[in-house]
C-alpha positions as a Markdown table, in Angstrom:
| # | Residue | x | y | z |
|---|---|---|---|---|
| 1 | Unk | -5.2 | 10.6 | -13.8 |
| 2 | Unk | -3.9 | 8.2 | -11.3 |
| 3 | Unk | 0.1 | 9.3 | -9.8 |
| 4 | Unk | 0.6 | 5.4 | -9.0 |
| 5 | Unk | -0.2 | 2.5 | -11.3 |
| 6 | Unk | -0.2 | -0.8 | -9.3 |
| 7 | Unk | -0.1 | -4.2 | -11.4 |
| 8 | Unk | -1.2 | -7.1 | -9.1 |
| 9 | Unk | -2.1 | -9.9 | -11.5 |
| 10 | Unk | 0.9 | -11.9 | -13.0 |
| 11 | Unk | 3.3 | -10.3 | -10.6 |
| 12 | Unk | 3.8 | -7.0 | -8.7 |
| 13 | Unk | 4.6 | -3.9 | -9.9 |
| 14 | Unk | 4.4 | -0.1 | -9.1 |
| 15 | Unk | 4.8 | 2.7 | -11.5 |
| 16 | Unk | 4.7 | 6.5 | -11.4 |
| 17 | Unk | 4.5 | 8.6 | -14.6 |
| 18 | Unk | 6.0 | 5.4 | -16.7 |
| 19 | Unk | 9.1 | 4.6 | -14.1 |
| 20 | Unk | 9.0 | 1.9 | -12.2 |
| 21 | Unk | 8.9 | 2.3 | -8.5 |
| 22 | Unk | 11.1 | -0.3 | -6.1 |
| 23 | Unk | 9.2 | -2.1 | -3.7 |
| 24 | Unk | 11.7 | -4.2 | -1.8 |
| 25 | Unk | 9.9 | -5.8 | 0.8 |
| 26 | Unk | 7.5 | -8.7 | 0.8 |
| 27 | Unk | 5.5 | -7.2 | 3.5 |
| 28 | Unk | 5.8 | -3.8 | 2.6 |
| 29 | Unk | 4.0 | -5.5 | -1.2 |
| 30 | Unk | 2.1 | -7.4 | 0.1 |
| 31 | Unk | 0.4 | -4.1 | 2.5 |
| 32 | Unk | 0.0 | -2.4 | -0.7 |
| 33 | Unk | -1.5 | -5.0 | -2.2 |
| 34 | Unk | -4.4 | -4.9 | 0.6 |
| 35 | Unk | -5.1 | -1.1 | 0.7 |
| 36 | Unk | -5.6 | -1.4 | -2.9 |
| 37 | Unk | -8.3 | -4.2 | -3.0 |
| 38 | Unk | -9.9 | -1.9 | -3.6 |
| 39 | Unk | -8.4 | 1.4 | -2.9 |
| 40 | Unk | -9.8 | 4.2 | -1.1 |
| 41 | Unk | -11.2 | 2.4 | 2.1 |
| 42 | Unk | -9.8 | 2.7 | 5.2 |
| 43 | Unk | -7.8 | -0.1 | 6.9 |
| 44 | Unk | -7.7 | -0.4 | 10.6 |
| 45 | Unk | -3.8 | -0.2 | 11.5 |
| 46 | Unk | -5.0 | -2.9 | 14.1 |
| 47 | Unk | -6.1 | -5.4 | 11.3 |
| 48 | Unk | -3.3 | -4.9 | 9.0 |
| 49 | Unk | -0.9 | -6.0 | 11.8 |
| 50 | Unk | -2.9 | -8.5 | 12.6 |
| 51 | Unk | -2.8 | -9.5 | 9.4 |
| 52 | Unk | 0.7 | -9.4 | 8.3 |
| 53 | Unk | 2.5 | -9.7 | 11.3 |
| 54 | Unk | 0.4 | -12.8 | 13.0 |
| 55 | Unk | 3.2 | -14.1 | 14.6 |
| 56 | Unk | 4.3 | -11.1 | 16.9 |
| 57 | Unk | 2.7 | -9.5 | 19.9 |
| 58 | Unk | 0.3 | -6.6 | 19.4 |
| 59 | Unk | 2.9 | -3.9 | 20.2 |
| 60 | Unk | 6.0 | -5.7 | 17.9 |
| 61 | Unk | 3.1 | -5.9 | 15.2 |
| 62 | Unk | 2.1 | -2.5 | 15.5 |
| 63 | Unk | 5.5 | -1.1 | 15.5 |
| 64 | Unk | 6.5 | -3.5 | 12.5 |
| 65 | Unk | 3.4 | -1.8 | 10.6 |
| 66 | Unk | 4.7 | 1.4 | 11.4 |
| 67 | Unk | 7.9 | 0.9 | 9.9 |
| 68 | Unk | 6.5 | -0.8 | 6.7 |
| 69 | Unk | 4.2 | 2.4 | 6.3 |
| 70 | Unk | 7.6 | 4.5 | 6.6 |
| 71 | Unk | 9.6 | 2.3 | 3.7 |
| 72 | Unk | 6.3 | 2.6 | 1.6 |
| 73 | Unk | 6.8 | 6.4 | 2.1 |
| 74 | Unk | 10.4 | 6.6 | 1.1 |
| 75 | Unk | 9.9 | 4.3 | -1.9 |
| 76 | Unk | 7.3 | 6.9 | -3.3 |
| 77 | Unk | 10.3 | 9.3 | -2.9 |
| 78 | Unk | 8.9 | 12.7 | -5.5 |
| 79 | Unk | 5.8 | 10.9 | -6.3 |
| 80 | Unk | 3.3 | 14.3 | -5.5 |
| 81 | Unk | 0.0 | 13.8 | -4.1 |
| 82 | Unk | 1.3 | 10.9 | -2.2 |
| 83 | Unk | -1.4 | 8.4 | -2.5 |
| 84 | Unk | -1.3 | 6.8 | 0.5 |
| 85 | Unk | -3.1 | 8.7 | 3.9 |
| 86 | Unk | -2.7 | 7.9 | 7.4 |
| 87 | Unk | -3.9 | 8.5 | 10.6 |
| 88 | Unk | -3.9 | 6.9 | 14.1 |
| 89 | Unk | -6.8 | 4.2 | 13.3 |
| 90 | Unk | -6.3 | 3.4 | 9.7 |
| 91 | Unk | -4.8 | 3.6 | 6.3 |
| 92 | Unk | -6.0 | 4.4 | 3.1 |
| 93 | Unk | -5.3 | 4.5 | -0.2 |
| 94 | Unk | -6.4 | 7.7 | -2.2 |
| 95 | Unk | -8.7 | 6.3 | -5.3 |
| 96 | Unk | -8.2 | 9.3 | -7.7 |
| 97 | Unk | -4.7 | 8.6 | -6.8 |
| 98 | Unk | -4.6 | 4.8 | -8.0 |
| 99 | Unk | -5.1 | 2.6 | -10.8 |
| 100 | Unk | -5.2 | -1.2 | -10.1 |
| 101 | Unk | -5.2 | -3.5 | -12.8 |
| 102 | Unk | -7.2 | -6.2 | -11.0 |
| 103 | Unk | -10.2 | -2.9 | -11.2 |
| 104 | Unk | -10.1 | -2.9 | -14.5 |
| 105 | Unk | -10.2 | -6.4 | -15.4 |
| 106 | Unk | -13.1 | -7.0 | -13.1 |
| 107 | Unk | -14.6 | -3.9 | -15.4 |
């Protein structure tokens, strides 16, 4: 059974044995939102900051991703296996550690 329950369509939401989890950024969302489309492939760290922080040099991007990553971390507080795993390159959502509704309405 999945640890984290993400709810995309309608409005986001993250959940963890039935108790909401607190999100507070946009970006921090919005990055959660991409590794799990779908979860459990890789993301360069490259692309993401590309991707979310377009408007900053490479190193400011880089360093803003690291910092979302940490917030994402801290918001999973207890949550045990954390679902997220990364490395220098990339980031990845575990799948046995995700459910997504957008998966199981395209089911």
């Amino acid at each position: 059974m999945a640890s984290l329950e993400l709810v995309l369509l309608g409005g986001f939401q993250a959940s963890a044995a039935g108790n909401s989890i607190d999100i507070a950024g946009r970006k921090e969302r919005a990055l959660l939102a991409i590794l799990a489309m779908p979860p459990g492939e890789p993301r360069a760290r490259e692309k993401l900051a590309a991707l979310l922080w377009s408007d900053r040099s490479d190193k400011q991007a880089r360093d803003s991703l690291k910092q979302a990553l940490l917030r994402l971390r801290k918001s999973f507080g207890s949550l045990r296996p954390l679902p997220m795993v990364t490395d220098r390159a990339s980031v990845t959502l575990k799948r046995a550690e995700v459910a997504v509704d957008v998966q199981k309405f395209e089911q």
